[in-house]
N, C-alpha and C positions, 0 to 999 in steps of 0.2 A: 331226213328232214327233222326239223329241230319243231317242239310243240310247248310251245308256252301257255301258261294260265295265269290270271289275275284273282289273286285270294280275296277272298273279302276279310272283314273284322272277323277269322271263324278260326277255331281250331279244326273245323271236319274240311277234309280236301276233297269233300263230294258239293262243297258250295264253289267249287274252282268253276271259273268258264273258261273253256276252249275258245280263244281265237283264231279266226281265219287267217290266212294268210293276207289278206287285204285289214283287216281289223289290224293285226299285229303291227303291217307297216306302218296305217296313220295311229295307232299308239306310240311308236316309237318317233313320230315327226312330231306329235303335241311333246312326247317328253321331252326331246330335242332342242324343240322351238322355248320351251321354259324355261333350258337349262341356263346356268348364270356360269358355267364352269367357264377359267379365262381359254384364250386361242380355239375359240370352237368355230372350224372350219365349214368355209361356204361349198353348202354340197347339198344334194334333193336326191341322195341316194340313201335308202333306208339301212344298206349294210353297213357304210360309212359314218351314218349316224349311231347306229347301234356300237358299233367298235368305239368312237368315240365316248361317249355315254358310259361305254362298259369299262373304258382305262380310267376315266375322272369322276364315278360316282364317290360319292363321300354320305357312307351312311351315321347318324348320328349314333353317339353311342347308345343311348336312351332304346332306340330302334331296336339296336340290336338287342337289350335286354330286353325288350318285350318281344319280340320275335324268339328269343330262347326262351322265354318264361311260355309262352303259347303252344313251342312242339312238346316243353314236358308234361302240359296239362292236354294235350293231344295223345301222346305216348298214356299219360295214367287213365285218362277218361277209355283208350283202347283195353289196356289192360285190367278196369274194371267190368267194363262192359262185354268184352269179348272172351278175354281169359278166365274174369269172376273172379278175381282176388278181391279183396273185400279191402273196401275202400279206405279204410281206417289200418290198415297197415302199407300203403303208399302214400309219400309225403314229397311233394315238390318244394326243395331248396333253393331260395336265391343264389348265384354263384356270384364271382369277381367276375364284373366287366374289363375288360385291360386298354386296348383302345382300338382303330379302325386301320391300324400298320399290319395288316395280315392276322392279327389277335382276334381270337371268336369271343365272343360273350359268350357263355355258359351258364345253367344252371343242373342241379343234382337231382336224381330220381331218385328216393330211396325206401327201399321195401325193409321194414320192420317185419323181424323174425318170430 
């Protein structure tokens, strides 16, 4: 069974909510229903929708940089606060965005010696 979360604006994955299985479907019918993607077929089944959704999402690039900029300052804020490296020898780098043809956005973690 597949268990999805909805993050908020957070880097801590303890603000994730757990959806139901009934939450999950009518989330994925409003996304559905919003989507503006062309040929989206007529169908009131939530796996069908989902599949759909999942081959024509087009995330912005912007997205993705801020989405990579959030797990490095997730990863540093871990390894300050957990590991107690000292915060002043970790440094979150901007990386190259490339674009949304299977290329990740990136950015660098990097620990000063």
């Amino acid at each position: 069974q597949m268990i999805f979360s909805i993050y908020r604006d957070s880097t801590s994955s303890t603000d994730a909510k757990k959806l139901t299985p009934v939450q999950m479907n009518q989330a994925i019918r409003n996304l559905f229903k919003e989507s503006d993607a062309p040929n989206k077929p007529k169908t009131d089944k939530p796996q069908e929708m989902m599949d759909f959704l999942m081959q024509n999402i087009r995330v912005p690039t912007q997205d993705l940089q801020e989405l990579a900029t959030r797990r490095a300052e997730a990863v540093r804020n871990y390894l300050i606060n957990k590991e107690k490296i000292k915060p002043d020898r970790l440094f979150v780098v901007a990386g190259d965005v490339i674009d949304n043809a299977g290329n990740t956005a990136g950015v660098k973690l990097e620990l000063q010696q």
